[in-house]
C-alpha positions as a Markdown table, in Angstrom:
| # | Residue | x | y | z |
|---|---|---|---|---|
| 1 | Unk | 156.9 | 57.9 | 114.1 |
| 2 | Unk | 157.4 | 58.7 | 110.1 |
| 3 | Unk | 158.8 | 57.3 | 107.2 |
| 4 | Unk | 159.0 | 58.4 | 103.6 |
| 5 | Unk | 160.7 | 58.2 | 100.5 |
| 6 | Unk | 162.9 | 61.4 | 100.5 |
| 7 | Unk | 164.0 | 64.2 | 102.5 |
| 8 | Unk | 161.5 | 67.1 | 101.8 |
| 9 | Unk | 158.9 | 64.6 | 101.6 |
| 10 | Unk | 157.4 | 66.5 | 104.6 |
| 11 | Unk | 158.0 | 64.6 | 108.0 |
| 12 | Unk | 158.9 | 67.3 | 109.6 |
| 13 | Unk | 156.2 | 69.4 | 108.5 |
| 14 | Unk | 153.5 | 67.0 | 108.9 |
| 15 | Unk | 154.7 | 66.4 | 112.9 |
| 16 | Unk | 154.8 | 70.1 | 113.6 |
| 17 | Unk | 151.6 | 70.3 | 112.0 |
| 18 | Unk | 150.2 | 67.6 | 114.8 |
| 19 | Unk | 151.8 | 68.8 | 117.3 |
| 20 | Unk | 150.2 | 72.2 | 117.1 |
| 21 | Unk | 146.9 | 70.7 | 116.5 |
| 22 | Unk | 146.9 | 68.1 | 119.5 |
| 23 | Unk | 148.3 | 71.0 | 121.6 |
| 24 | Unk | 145.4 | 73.2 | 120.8 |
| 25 | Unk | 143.3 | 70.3 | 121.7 |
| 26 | Unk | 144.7 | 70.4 | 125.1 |
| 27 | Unk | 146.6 | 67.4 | 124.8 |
| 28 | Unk | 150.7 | 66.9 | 126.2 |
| 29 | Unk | 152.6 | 67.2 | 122.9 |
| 30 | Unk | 156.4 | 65.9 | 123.0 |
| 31 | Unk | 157.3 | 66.8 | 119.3 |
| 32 | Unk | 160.9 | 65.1 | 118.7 |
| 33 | Unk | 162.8 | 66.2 | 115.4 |
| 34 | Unk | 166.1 | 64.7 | 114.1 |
| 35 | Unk | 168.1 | 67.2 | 114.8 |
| 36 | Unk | 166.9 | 67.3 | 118.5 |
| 37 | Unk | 168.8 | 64.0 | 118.9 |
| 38 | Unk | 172.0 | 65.7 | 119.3 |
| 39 | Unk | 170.6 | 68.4 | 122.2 |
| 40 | Unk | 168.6 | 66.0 | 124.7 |
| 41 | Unk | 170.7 | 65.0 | 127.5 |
| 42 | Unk | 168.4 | 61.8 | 127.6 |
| 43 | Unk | 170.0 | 60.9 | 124.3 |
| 44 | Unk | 173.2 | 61.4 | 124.8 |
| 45 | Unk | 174.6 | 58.0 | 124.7 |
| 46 | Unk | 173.3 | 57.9 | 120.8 |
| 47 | Unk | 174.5 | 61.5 | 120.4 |
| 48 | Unk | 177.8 | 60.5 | 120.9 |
| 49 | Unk | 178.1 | 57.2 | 119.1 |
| 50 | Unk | 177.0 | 59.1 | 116.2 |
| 51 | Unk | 179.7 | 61.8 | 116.5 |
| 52 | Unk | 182.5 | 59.8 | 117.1 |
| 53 | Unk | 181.5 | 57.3 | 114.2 |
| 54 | Unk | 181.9 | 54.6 | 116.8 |
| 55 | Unk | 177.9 | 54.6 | 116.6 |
| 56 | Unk | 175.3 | 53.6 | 118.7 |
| 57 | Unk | 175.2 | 49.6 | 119.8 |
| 58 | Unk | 171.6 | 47.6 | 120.0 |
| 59 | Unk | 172.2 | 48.1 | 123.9 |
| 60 | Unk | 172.6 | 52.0 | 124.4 |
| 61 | Unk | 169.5 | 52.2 | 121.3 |
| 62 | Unk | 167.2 | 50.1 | 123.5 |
| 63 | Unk | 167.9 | 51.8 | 126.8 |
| 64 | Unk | 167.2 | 55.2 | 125.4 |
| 65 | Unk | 164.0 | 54.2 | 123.7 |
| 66 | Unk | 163.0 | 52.5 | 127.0 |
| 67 | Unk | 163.8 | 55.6 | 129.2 |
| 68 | Unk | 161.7 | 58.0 | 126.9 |
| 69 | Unk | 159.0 | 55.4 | 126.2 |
| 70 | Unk | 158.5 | 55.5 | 130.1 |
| 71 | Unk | 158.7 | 59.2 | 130.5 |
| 72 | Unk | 155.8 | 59.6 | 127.9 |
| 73 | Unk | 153.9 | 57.6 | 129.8 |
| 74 | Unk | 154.3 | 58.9 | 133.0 |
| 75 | Unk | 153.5 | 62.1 | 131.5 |
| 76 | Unk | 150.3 | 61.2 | 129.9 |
| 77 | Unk | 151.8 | 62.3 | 126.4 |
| 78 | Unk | 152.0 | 61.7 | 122.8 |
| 79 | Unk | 155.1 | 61.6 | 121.5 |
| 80 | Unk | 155.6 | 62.7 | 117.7 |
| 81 | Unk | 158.9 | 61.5 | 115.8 |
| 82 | Unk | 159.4 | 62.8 | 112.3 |
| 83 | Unk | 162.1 | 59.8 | 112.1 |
| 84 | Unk | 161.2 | 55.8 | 113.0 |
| 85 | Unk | 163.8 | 53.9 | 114.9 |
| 86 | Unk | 164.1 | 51.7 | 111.7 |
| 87 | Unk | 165.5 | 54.6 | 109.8 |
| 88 | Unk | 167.9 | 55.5 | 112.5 |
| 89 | Unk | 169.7 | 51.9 | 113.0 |
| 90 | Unk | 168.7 | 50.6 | 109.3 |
| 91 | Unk | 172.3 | 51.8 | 107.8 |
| 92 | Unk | 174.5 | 51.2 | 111.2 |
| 93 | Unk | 177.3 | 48.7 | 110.1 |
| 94 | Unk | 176.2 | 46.2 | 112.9 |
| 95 | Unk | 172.6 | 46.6 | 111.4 |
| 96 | Unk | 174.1 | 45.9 | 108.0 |
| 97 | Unk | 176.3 | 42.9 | 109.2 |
| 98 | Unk | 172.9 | 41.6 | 110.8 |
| 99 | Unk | 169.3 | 43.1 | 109.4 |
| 100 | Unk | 167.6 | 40.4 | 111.8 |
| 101 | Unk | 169.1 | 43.0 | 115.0 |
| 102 | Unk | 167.4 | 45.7 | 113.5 |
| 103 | Unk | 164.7 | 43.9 | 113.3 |
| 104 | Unk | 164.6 | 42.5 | 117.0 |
| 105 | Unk | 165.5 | 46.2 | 118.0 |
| 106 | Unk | 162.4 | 47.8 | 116.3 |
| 107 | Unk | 160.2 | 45.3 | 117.9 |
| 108 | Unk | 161.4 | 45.4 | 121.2 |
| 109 | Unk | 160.7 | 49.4 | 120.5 |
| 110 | Unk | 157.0 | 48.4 | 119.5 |
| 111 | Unk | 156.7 | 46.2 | 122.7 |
| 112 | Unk | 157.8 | 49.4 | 124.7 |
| 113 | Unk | 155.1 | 50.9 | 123.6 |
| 114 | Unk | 152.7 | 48.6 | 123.8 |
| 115 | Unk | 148.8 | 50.0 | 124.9 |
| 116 | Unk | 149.8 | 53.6 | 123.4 |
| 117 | Unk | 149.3 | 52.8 | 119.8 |
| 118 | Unk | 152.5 | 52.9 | 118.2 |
| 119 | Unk | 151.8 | 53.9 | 114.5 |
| 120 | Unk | 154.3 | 54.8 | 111.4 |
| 121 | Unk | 153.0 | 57.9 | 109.2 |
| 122 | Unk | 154.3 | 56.8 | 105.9 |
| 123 | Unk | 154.5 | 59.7 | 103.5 |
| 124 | Unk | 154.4 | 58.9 | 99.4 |
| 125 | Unk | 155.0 | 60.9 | 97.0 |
| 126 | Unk | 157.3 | 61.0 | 93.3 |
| 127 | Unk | 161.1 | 60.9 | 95.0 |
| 128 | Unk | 161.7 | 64.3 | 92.2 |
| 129 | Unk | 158.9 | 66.2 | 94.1 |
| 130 | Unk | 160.1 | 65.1 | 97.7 |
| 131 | Unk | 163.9 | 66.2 | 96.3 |
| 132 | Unk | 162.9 | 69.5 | 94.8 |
| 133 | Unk | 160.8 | 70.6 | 97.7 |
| 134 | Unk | 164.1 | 70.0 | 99.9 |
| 135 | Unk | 165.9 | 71.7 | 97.5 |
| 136 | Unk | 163.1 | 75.0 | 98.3 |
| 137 | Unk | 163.4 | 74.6 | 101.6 |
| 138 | Unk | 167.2 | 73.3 | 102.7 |
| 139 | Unk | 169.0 | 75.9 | 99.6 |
| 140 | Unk | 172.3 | 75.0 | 97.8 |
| 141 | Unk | 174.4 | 73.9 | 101.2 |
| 142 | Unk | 171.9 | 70.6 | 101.1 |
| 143 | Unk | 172.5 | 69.8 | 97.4 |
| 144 | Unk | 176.3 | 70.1 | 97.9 |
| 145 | Unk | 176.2 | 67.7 | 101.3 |
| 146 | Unk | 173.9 | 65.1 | 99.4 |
| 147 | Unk | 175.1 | 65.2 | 95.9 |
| 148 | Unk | 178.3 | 64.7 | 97.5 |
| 149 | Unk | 176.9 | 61.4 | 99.5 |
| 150 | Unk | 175.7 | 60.4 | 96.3 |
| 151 | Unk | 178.8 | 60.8 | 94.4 |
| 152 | Unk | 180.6 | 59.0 | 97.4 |
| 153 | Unk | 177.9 | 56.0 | 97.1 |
| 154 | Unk | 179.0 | 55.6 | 93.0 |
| 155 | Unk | 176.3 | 57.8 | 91.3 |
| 156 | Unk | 177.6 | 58.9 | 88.2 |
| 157 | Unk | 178.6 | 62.6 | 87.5 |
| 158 | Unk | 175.8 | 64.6 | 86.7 |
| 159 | Unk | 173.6 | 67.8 | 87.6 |
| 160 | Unk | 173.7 | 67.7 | 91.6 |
| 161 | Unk | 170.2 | 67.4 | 92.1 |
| 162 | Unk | 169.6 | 64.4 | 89.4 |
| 163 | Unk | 172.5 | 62.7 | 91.0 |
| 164 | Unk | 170.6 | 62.9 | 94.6 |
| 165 | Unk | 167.6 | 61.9 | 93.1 |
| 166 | Unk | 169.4 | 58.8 | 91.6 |
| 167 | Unk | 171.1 | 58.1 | 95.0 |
| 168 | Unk | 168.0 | 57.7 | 96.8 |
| 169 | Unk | 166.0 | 55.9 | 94.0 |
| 170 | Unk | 169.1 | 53.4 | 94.2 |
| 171 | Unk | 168.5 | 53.1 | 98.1 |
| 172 | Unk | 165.0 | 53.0 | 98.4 |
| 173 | Unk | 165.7 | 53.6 | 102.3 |
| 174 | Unk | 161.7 | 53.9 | 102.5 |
| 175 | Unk | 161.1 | 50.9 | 101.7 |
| 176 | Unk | 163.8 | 48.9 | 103.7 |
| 177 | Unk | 162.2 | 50.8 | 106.6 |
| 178 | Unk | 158.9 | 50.2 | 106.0 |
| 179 | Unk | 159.3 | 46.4 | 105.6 |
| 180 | Unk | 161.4 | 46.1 | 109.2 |
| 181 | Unk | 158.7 | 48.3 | 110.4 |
| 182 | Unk | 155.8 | 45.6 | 109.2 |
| 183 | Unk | 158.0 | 42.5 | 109.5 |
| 184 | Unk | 158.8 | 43.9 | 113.1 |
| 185 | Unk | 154.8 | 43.9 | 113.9 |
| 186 | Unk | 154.4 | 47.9 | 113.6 |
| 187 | Unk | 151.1 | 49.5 | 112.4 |
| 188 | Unk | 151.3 | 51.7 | 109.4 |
| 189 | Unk | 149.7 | 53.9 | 107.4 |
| 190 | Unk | 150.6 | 55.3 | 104.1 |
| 191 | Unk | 149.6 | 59.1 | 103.7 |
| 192 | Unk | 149.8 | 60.4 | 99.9 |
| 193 | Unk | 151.9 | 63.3 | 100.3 |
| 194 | Unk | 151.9 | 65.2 | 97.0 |
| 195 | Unk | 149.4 | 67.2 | 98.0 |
| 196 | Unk | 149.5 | 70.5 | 100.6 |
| 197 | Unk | 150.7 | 70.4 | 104.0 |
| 198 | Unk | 146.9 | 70.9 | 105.2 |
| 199 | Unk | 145.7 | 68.7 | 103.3 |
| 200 | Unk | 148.7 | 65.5 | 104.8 |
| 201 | Unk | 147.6 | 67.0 | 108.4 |
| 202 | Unk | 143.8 | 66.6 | 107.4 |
| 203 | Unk | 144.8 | 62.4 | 106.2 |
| 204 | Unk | 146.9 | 62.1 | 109.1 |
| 205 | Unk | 144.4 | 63.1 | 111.3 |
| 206 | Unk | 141.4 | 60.6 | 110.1 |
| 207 | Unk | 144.3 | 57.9 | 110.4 |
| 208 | Unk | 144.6 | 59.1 | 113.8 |
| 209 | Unk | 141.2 | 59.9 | 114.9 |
| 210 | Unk | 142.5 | 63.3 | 116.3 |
């Protein structure tokens, strides 16, 4: 799974990048994005707890994990997340009302996948770089959405993308995740990421001994 400090920090890219490489190594790659949450019919529980902002409980979380952790195996295959389970309760307002569930949750997760090396790819780098490479890759439609959640969340008026930056400075949602991660007994590694994409794969790769 991955972590880091700010959209366009490079999660996405990094996974892809492994997922390609593992592949060509002959390996079973299943790479699952974000966005992918909403299209697998295994996830559709979560899928639709998210839509209808009735959100996902502990219960239908776990069972999903648990199905999909089992498939892997079965399957003899690494699975790649370019989001942690920490990151995708952490905000939930039952996992707000009660931090120790999300806790509980993203160990049970780790105990799942016990014996197949469960490991967070934390990626670090300034939260302005992270934000600015989003802002090359995702155009003006993803300023607009995240200025507005950051005008929403009381950031003060002010040019969109220093009003995004200062949202998620505020947050720190990287760290929150990290520390349930560790508190919750995960492995993790921190990968500097203000570097090239080749040279995050080439890091993530010694971590990984792949």
């Amino acid at each position: 799974m991955a972590t880091g400090v700010s959209p366009g920090v490079g999660k996405s890219t990094l996974m892809t990048s492994l997922a390609r490489t593992l592949r060509e190594s002959g390996a079973i790659v299943d790479l699952f994005t974000e966005e992918q949450l909403f299209t697998r019919p295994d996830y559709a529980r979560m899928a639709a707890g998210f839509r209808s902002r009735s959100f996902p409980t502990y219960e239908i979380f776990l069972t999903t994990y648990a199905a999909h952790i089992s498939q892997l195996r079965t399957a003899g295959s690494w699975g790649l997340f370019d989001w942690n389970c920490a990151g995708m309760a952490g905000d939930l307002p039952w996992a707000r009302e009660n931090p120790a569930a999300v806790v509980d949750l993203v160990r049970a997760v780790r105990e799942l996948a016990q014996g197949m090396a469960p490991i967070v790819l934390c990626l670090d780098a300034p939260i302005e770089l992270a934000v600015r490479r989003a802002v090359a890759e995702r155009g003006r439609d993803w300023v607009t959405k995240y200025a507005k959640i950051a005008a929403d969340n009381g950031v003060g008026q002010a040019e969109p993308i220093d009003m995004i930056i200062r949202y998620l400075r505020a947050e720190d949602q990287a760290r929150v995740d990290l520390e349930t991660l560790e508190s919750a007994g995960w492995e993790t590694a921190k990968l500097d990421a203000t570097g090239s994409a080749a040279d995050v794969l080439s890091r993530a790769r010694a971590v990984l001994h792949v």
